[in-house]
C-alpha positions as CSV (number, residue, x, y, z in Angstrom):
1,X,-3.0,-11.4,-12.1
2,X,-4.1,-8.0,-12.7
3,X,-7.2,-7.8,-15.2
4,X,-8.1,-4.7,-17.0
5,X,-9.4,-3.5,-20.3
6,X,-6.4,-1.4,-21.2
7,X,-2.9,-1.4,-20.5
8,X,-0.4,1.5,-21.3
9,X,3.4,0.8,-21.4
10,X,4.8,4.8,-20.5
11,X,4.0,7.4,-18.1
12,X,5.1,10.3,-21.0
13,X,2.7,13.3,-21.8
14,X,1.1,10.6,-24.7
15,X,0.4,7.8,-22.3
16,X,-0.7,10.1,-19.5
17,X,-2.8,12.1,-21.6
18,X,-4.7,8.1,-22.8
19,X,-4.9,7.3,-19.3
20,X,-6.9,11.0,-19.1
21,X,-9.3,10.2,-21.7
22,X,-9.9,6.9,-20.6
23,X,-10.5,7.8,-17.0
24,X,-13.1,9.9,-18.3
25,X,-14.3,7.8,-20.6
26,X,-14.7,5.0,-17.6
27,X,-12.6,2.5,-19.5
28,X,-10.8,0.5,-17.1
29,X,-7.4,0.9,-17.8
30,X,-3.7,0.2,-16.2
31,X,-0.5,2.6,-16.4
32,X,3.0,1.5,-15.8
33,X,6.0,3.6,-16.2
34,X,9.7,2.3,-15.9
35,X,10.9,5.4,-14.0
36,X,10.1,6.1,-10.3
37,X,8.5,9.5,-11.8
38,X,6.2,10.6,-14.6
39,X,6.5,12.9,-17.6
40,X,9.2,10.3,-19.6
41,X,11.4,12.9,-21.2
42,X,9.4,16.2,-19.9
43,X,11.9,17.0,-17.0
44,X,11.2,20.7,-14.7
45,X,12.8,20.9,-12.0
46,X,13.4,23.7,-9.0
47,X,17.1,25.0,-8.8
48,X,17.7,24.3,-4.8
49,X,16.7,20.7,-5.4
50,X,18.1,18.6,-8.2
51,X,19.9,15.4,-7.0
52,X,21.6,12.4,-9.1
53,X,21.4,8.9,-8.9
54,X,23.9,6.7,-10.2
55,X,22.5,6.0,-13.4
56,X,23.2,10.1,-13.6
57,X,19.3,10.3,-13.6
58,X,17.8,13.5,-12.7
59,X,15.2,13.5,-10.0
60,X,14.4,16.2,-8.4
61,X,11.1,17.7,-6.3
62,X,9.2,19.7,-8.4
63,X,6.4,23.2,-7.2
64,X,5.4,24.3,-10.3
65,X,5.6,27.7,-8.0
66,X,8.6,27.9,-7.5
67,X,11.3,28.8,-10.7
68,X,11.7,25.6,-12.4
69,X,13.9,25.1,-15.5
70,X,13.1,22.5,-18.1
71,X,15.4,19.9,-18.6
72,X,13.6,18.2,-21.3
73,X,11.6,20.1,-24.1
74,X,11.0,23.3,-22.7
75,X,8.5,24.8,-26.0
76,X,5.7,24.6,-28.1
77,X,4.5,26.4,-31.1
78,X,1.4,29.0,-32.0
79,X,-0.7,27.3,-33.8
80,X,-0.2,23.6,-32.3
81,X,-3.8,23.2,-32.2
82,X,-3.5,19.7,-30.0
83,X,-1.7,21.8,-27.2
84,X,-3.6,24.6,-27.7
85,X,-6.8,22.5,-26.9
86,X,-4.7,21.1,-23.9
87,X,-3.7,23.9,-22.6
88,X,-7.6,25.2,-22.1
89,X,-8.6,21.9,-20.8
90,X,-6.2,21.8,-18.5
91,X,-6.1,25.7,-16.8
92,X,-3.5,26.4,-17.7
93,X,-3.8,29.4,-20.1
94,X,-2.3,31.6,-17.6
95,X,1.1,29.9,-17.0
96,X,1.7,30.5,-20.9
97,X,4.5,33.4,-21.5
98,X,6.4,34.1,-25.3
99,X,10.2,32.8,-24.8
100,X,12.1,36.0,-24.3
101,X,14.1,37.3,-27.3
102,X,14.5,41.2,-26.8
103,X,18.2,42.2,-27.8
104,X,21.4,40.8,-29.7
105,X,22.0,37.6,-30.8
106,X,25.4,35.9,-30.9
107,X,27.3,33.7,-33.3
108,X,30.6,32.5,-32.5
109,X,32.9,30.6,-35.3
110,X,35.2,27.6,-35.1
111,X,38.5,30.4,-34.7
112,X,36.4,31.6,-31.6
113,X,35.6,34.8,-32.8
114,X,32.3,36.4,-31.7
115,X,29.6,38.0,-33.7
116,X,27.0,40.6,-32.2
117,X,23.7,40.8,-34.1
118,X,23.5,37.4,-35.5
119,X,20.2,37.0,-37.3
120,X,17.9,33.9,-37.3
121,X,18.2,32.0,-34.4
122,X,16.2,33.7,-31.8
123,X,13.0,31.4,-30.4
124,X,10.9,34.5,-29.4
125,X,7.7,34.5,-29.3
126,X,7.3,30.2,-29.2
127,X,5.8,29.2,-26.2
128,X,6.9,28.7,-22.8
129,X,5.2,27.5,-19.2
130,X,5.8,29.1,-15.9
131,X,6.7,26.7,-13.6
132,X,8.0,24.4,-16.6
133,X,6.1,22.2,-19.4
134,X,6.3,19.8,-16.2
135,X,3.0,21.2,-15.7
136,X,1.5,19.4,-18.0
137,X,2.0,16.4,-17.2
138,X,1.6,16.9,-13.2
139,X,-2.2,18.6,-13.9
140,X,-2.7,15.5,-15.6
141,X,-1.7,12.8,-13.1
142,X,-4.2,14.5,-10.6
143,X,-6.5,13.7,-13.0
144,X,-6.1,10.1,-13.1
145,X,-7.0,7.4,-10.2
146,X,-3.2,6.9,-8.4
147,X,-4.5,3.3,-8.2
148,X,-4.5,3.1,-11.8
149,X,-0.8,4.3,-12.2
150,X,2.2,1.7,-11.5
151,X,5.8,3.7,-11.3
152,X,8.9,1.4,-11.3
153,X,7.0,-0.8,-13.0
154,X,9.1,-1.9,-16.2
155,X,7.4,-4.3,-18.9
156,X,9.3,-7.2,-20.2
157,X,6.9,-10.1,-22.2
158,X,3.7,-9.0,-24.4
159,X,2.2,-12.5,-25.2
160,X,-0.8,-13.0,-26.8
161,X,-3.2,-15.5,-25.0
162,X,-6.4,-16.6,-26.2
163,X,-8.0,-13.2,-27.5
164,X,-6.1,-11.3,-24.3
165,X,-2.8,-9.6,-23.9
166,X,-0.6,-11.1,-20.7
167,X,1.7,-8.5,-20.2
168,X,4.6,-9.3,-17.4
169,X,6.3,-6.5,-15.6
170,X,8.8,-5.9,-12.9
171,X,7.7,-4.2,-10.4
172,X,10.2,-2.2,-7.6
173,X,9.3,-3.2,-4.0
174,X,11.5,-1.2,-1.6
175,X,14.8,-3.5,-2.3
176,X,12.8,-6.1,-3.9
177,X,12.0,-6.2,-7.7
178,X,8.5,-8.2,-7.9
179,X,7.3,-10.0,-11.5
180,X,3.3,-9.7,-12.0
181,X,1.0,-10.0,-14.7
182,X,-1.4,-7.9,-16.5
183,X,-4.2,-9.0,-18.6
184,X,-5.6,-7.0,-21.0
185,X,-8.2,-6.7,-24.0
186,X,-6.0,-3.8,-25.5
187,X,-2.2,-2.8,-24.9
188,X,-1.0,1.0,-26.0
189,X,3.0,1.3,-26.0
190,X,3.1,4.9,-25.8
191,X,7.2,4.3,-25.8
192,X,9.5,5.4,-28.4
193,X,9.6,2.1,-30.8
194,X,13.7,1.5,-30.6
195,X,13.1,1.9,-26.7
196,X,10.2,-0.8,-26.5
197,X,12.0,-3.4,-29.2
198,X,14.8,-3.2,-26.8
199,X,12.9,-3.3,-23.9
200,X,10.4,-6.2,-24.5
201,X,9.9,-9.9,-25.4
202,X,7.5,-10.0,-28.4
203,X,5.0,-13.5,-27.9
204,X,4.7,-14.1,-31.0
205,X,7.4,-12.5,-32.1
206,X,7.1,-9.6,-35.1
207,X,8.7,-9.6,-38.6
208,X,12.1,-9.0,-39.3
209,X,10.8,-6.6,-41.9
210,X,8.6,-4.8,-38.8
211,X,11.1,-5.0,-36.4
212,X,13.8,-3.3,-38.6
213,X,10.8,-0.8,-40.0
214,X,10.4,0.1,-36.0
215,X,13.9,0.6,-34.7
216,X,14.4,3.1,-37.5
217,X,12.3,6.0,-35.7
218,X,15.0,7.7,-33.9
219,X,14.2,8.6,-30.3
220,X,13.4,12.6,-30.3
221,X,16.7,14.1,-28.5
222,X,17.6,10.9,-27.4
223,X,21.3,11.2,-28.1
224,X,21.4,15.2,-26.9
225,X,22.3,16.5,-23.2
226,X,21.3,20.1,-22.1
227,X,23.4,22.6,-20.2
228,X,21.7,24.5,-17.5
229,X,23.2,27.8,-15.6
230,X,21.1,29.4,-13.2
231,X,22.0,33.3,-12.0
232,X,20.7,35.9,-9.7
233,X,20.0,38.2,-12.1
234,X,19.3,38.6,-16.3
235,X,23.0,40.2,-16.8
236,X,22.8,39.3,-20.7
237,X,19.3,41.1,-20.9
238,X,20.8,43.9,-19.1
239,X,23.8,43.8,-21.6
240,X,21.6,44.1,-24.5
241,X,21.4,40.2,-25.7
242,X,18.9,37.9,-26.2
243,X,20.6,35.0,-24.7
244,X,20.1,33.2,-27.9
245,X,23.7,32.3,-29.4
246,X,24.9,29.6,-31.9
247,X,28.9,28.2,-31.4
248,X,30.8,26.6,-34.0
249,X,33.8,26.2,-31.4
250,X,31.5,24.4,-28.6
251,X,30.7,22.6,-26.2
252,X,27.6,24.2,-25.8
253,X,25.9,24.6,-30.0
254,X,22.7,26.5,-29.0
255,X,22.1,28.8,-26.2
256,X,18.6,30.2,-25.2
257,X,17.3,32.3,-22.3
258,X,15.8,29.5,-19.8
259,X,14.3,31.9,-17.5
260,X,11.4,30.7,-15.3
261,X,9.5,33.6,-15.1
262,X,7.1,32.6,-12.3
263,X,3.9,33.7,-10.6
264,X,4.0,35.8,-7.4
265,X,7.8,35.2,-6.4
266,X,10.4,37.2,-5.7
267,X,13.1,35.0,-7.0
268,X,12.6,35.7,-10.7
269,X,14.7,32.3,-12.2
270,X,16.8,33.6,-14.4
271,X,18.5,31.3,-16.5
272,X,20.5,30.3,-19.8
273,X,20.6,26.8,-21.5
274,X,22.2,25.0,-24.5
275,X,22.6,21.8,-26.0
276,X,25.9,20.5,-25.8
277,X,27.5,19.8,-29.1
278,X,29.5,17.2,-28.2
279,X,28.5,13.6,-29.2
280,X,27.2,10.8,-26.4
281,X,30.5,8.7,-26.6
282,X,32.5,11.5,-25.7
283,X,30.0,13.0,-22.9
284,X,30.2,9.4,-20.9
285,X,32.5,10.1,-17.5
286,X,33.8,13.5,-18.6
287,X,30.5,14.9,-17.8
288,X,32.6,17.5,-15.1
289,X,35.3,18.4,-17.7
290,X,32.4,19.6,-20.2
291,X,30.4,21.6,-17.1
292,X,33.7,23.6,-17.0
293,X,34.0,24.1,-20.4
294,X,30.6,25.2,-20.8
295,X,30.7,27.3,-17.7
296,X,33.9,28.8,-19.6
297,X,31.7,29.2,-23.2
298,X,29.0,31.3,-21.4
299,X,31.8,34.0,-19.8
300,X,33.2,34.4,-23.1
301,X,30.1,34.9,-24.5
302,X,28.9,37.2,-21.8
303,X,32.0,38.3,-19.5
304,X,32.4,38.3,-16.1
305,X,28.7,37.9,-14.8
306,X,29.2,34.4,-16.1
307,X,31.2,33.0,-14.3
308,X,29.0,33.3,-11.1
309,X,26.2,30.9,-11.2
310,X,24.0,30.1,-8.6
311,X,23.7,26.5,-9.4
312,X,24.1,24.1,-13.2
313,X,22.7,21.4,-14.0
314,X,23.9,18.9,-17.4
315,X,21.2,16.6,-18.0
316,X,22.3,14.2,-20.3
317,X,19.7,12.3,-22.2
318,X,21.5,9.7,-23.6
319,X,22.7,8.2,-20.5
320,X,19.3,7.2,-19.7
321,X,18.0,3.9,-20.1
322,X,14.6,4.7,-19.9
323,X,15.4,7.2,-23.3
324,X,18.1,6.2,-25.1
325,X,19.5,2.8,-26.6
326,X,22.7,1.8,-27.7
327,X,21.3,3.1,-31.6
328,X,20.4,6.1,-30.3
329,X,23.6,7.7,-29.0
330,X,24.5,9.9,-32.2
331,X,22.7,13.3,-32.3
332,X,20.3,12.9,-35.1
333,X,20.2,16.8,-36.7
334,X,16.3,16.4,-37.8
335,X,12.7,15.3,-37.2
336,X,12.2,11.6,-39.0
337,X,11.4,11.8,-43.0
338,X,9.1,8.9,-42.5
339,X,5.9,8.0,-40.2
340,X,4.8,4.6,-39.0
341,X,1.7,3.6,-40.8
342,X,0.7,0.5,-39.6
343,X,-0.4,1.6,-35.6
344,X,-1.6,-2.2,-34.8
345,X,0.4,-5.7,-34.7
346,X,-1.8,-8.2,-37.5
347,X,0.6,-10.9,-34.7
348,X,-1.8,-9.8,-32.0
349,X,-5.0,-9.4,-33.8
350,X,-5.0,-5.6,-33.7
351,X,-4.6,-5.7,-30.0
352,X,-1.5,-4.1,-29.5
353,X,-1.6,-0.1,-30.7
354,X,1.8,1.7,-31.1
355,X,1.1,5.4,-29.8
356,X,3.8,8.2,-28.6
357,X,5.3,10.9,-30.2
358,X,8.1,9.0,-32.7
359,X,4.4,7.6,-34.3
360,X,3.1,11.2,-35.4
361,X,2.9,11.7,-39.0
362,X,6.4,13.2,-40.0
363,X,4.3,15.3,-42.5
364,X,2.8,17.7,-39.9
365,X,6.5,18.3,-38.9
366,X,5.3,17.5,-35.0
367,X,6.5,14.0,-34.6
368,X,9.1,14.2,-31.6
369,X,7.4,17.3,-30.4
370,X,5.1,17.5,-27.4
371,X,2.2,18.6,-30.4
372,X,2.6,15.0,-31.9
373,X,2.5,13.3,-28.5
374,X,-1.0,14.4,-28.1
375,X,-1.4,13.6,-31.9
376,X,0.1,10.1,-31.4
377,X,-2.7,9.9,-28.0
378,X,-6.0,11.5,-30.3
379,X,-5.3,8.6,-32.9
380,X,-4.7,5.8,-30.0
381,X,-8.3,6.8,-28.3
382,X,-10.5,7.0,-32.0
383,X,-8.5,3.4,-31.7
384,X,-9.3,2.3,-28.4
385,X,-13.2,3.8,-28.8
């Protein structure tokens, strides 16, 4: 049995960023995450070496100085004040560039014809991180204890014991998986709340009117896959676009220059990516026919230069367990219209804190976005101190 004063369910920017405070705070605390990496659904990775499980999960080695394209979000926002402060604290003012947005924008229709000088959909100017918003969340693992971090460690029973929290959790072993226990004054799920009610055993168990109330927060992007094409050189700047595009015809429904843009290389990471437009169902084992068709999408947006990519990469979001559920699979168009309120269980005496970016108030329009994760991780610590 593992004793400590504060567990937190998910290795995401949110639950990393808790652990940070804490650490400093000296609060003991305990961090398991599900995945055999950090970051949750903050993805960067370097284009010589993505590889694929089975479970179509992207892990690949990350040097935030090498290019690195973000598979996950891949902006913030002037004026996010939380990752502004972040940012500073962190040292990392100088790996912040403006997304590129110089030149033409494009707008194709269902009939596939194409439209130069399309007006409103260019992202210049938000923010973007050389070396990929990975960076975050790497600069703050070094900052915590690595014996207070547990990877491949997934939760599966919160029971309330006596004025503690007994947490169980399966932990990966080499081939073996392990069951342990933590015991805690405090437990921080810094999950998305469909992901954790489907997830975890509930001791005692929560209302029908809570659990309903939880599992409708729609995971962020959990139903959307991105389309990555890396090339040698910026052939769209050098044509006079943008790279930013909007398709009614598909597969790919936004396009954006993904260039990496980083320090002191010679290999400048020029990219484009989109979202892919079509929905999760439909994505499941045809993942190679819609690579072609996307590859296809980009030439006739852009010719010839296209067609020769140095490497692509479909990360599909969905198909992760450790993201999606079965409820999340549609592509929800919007942020959520409503914000969790209650951010403790009255089941557990207060003791269990819901945190993570699905919990930011919907108001500020940052719930989902890496600005509400740190939100969601603020409001955990006034909490937790």
């Amino acid at each position: 049995m593992i004793n400590t004063d504060v567990l937190i369910i998910g290795g995401g920017i949110s639950g990393l960023h808790t652990a940070y405070q804490l650490e400093k705070n000296g609060i003991s605390f305990v961090l398991i995450e599900a995945r055999d990496r950090l970051g949750g659904r903050i993805l960067s990775a370097n284009y010589d070496s993505k590889s694929r499980d089975d479970n179509s999960e992207c892990n690949p080695t990350y040097n935030a100085n090498k290019p690195a394209y973000d598979l996950g979000p891949s902006w913030f926002w002037p004026g996010q004040k939380n990752m502004e402060i972040l940012v500073q604290e962190l040292d990392l003012a100088d790996s912040v560039f403006p997304q590129q947005g110089n030149g033409e924008s494009l707008y194709e229709n269902q009939q596939g014809d194409i439209q130069r000088g399309f007006h409103g959909i260019s992202m210049q100017g938000i923010y973007r991180m050389k070396g990929g918003i990975r960076q975050f969340t790497s600069e703050l693992e070094k900052r915590i204890a690595n014996n207070n971090i547990k990877k491949s460690a997934q939760a599966n029973t919160i029971e309330y014991q006596n004025n503690q929290i007994i947490t169980s959790f399966t932990e990966k072993n080499g081939s073996e998986n392990l069951t342990s226990q933590i015991s805690s004054n405090k437990v921080v799920i810094a999950l998305p709340p469909r992901l954790a009610m489907s997830t975890i055993e509930f001791k005692p168990l929560l209302s029908e009117t809570r659990i309903k109330e939880l599992n409708n927060y729609a995971t962020w992007m959990a139903g959307h896959a991105k389309f990555l094409a890396i090339y040698d050189k910026p052939f769209w700047i050098e044509q006079g676009f943008s790279g930013d595009a909007i398709s009614q015809l598909g597969p790919i429904r936004e396009i954006h220059d993904a260039s990496s843009y980083p320090n002191d290389s010679d290999e400048n990471g020029y990219a484009l990516f989109g979202f892919i437009g079509v929905p999760a169902s439909h994505r499941k084992n045809n993942e190679k026919e819609i690579i072609n068709a996307a590859a296809d999408q980009l030439v006739r947006f852009f010719g010839k230069d296209a067609a020769k990519p140095r490497d692509i990469v479909l990360q599909d979001w969905a198909q992760e367990k450790y993201t999606a559920t079965e409820i999340d699979q549609s592509m929800n168009g919007g942020h959520a219209t409503s914000s969790i309120y209650n951010f403790t269980e009255s089941v557990f005496k207060d003791q269990l804190i819901w945190s993570g970016t699905e919990t930011a108030d919907h108001r500020n329009g940052s719930n989902g976005l890496l600005e509400g994760a740190i939100e969601a991780s603020k409001r955990t610590l006034n909490l937790l101190l």
